[in-house]
N, C-alpha and C positions, 0 to 999 in steps of 0.2 A: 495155330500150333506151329505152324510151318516157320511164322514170323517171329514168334518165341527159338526156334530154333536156329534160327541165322542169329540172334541175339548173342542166345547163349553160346555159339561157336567164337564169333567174334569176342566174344569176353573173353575167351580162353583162351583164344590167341593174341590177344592185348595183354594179357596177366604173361605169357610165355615169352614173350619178346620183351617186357618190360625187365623180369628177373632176367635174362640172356643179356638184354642193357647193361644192366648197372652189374652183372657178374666181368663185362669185358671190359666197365670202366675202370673196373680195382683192379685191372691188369695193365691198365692206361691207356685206352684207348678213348681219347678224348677229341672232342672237335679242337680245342686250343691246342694240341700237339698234332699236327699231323706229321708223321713219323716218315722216312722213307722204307723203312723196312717194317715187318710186322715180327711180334717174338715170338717164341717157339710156344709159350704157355699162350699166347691167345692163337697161334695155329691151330693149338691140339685141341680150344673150346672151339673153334668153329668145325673143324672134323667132327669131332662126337656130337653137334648139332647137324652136320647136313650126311652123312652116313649112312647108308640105304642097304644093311648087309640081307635083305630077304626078296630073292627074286622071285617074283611075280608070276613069270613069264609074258611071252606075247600077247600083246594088249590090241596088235593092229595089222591085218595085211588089207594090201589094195584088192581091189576085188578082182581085178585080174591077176591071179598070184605070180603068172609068168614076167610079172615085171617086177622091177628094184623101186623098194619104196626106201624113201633117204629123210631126214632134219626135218626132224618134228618140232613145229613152233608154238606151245599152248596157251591159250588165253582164253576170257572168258568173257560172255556177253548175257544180261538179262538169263540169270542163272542156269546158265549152261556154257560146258567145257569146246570149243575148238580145238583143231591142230590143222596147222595149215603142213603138207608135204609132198615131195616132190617124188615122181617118178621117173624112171629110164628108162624106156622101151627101144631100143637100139640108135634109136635117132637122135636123142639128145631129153633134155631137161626139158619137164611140164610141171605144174605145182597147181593141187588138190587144195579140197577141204573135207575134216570131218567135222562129227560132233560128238559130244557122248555127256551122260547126267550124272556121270559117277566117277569117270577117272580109268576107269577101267573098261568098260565097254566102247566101242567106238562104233561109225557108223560115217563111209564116205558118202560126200554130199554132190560131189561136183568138180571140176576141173573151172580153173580162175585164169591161170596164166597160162597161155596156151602157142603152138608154134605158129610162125607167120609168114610172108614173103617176103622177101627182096628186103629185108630190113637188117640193123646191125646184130639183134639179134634174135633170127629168123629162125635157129634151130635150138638155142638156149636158153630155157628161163624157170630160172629153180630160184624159187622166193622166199620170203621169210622176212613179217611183220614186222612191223617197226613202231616204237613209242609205245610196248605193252610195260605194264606197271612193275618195276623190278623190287618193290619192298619183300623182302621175305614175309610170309604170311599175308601176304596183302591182297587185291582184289583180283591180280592178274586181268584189270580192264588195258582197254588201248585205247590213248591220248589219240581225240582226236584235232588234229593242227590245220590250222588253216581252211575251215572245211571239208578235209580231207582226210583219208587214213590212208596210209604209205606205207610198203613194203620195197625193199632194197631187194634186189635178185643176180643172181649169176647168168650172165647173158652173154651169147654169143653166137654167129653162122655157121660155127663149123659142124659138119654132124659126126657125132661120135661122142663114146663116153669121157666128159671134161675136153672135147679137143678141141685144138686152136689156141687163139686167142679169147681168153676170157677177161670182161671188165661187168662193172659194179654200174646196174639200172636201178632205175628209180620206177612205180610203178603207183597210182591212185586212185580208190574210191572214194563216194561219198558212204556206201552201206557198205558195212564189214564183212557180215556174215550172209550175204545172200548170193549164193552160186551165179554170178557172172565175170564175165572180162570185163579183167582192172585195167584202165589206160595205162598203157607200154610206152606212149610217143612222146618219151624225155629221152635225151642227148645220156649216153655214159656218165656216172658222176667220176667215176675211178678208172683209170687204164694203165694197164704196164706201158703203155706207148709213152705216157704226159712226158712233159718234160722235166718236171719234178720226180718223177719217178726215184725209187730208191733202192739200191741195190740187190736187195733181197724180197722185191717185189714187181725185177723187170722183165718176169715172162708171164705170167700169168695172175689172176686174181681169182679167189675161189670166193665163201660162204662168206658173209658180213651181217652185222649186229648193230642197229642203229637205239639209241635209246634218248634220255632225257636224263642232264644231267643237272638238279635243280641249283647244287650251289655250285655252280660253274668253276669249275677247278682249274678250269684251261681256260678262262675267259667263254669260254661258248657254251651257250646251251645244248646243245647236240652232240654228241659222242659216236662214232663208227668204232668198233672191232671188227679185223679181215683179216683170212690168210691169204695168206701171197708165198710165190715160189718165183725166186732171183735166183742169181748166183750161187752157185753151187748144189741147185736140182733139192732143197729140201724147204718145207713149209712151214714158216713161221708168222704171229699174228703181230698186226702191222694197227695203226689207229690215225685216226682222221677226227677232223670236225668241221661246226657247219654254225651258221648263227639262222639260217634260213631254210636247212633239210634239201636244198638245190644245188648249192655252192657250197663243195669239200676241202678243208684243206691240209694236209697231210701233215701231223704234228710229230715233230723229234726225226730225231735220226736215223734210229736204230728200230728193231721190232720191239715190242713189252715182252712177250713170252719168245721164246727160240731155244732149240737146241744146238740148231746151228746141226743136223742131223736127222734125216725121219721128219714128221709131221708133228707140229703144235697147231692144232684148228679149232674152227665152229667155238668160238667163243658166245657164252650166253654169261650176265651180272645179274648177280643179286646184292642187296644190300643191307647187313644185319648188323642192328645199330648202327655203331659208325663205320664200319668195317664192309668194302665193298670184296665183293668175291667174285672172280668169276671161274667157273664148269669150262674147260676143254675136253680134247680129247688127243692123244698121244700114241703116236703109233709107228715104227721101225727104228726108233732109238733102243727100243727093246723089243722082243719079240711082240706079233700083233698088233691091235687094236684094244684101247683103252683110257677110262677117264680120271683128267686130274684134278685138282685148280689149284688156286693162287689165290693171294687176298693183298689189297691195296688200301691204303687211306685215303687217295687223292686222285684214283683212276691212272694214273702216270707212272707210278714206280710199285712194281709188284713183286713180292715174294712168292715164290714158288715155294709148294707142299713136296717136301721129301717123304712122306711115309709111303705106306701103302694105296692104292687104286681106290678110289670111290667104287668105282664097278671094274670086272673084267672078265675075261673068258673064263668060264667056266661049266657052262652048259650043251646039250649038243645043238642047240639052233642058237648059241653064239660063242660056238669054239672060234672060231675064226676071227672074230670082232666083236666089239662090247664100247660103240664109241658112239661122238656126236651126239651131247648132251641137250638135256632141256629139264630142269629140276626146279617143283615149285613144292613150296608147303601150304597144307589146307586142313584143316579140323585137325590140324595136331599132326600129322601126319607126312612124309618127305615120299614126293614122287620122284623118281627118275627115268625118266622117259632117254631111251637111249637106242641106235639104229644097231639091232643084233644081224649077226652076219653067220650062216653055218647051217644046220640040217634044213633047217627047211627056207633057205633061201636069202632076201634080205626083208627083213620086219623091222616092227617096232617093239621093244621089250619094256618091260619095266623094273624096277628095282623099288623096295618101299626100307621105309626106317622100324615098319611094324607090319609084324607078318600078316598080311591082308588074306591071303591065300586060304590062311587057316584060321579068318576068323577074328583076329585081333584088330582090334577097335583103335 
């Protein structure tokens, strides 16, 4: 029965994506055009496909609730949901695992990346998985390369919340999901120090986003999204790539997303049909904390969404903030896992495309 049932899920999500195909190709979205800009009429289809207007609520605290739990990364393994995330306990960044069978309940497992001695970064390391499957509807598994599974992290000695100098680790196992320390003992891949460094990423480096880009747009198979905070104190998402997942190297000039004000971060890709999107999150260019995205043809030139917030403040445990995406689709249904900030502290919230809360399938 069970096996009937992952069938028939997978149909319906094969039949869903097929008609969303060919609905965005009669608006041109072809692999033989890739466009620099995207238009307004396949904006407004990819909004009303990834739109999560029914909050869930809190799906996640760490079990010590006196801590900041942050960047929920989800993937799946041998039918069951992870999220890899990070905690602050005044000293700086550690990063967690849960689990959960449903999407909604969760369940921590363990702490992975953990603080260390006399190393570059001793009091830093907030992680987030690398090479999980970005198809919309698809398996949410993580490519495993080279023998190994990789996650990128925010690393650094200083203690304090985000302080110092922060750059971009690299981190490895052979087993994904089994609560131990991932080897830490790789060299920075990214630092505001290099000497390529670029202007609006020469003080600090925050969250990063490594994925698999199959028809190499840039020449490389490897893709980084990161934000960075240069010149003139605000945060914009910067991009990198790799032929090797060791060796970065910093592509274009300019950031892809910026307001050039406030914060554009925590980039996460998805890819619907041809049309690759990526979830941010946006925060003092306007009041708060909240999530946008952008959709691209070629991973390099993105159009930014003018409408309305995917998610935003609205509740009292995330008046304050409604940001720092992670959005997958499964049985028909759109999760939005986003870090709520407000009554009861900092969690994990959710947002769905169909009212789960009350029942709707």
């Amino acid at each position: 029965m069970k096996h009937y049932l992952n069938i028939h899920t997978m149909l319906k999500g094969f039949f869903f994506i097929t008609v969303l195909m060919l609905s965005l190709m009669s608006c041109g979205v072809t692999k033989e055009k890739l466009d620099k800009t995207v238009s307004d009429e396949v904006m407004q289809k990819i909004y009303e496909e990834i739109k999560t207007p029914y909050k869930y609520g809190i799906v996640f605290q760490h079990p010590d609730t006196t801590k900041m739990i942050d960047s929920p990364t989800i993937f799946r393994e041998n039918d069951t949901w992870f999220m890899t995330y990070i905690i602050y306990d005044g000293q700086g960044y550690e990063t967690w695992l849960a689990q959960s069978a449903d999407l909604l309940n969760w369940e921590s497992k363990g702490k992975i990346l953990s603080f260390t001695e006399n190393t570059w970064d001793a009091n830093q390391k907030a992680g987030y998985v690398a090479l999980v499957d970005i198809d919309w509807g698809g398996d949410y598994s993580v490519e495993k390369y080279q023998g190994n599974y990789w996650m990128t992290y925010l690393g650094g000695s200083t203690i304090g919340y985000e302080a110092g100098t922060l750059k971009i680790g690299l981190a490895n196992t052979t087993t994904l999901t089994k609560v131990h320390e991932w080897n830490t003992k790789n060299t920075p891949l990214l630092s505001p120090e290099d000497k390529d460094v670029r202007s609006f990423e020469n003080k600090t480096i925050y969250k990063s986003l490594v994925f698999r880009d199959t028809e190499k747009h840039t020449g490389y198979p490897f893709i980084m999204y990161y934000n960075a905070k240069g010149e003139g104190d605000y945060e914009s998402i910067g991009m990198a790539v790799s032929n090797d997942m060791k060796v970065w190297k910093r592509y274009g000039k300019n950031p892809v997303i910026t307001r050039e004000n406030g914060i554009c971060g925590d980039a996460q890709i998805t890819k619907i049909g041809d049309v690759y999107v990526m979830f941010y999150f946006g925060a003092f260019w306007k009041p708060g904390g909240f999530e946008r995205f952008a959709t691209s043809y070629d991973l390099i030139n993105w159009t930014d969404w003018t409408g309305e917030d995917l998610v935003a403040p609205s509740e009292e445990y995330d008046k304050t903030y409604a940001h720092k995406p992670w959005v997958i689709k499964w049985d028909g249904v759109v999760y939005h896992f986003y870090n709520a900030v407000g009554s009861e502290g900092r969690v994990i919230a959710l947002a769905t495309s169909h009212d789960k809360r009350n029942g709707d399938k």
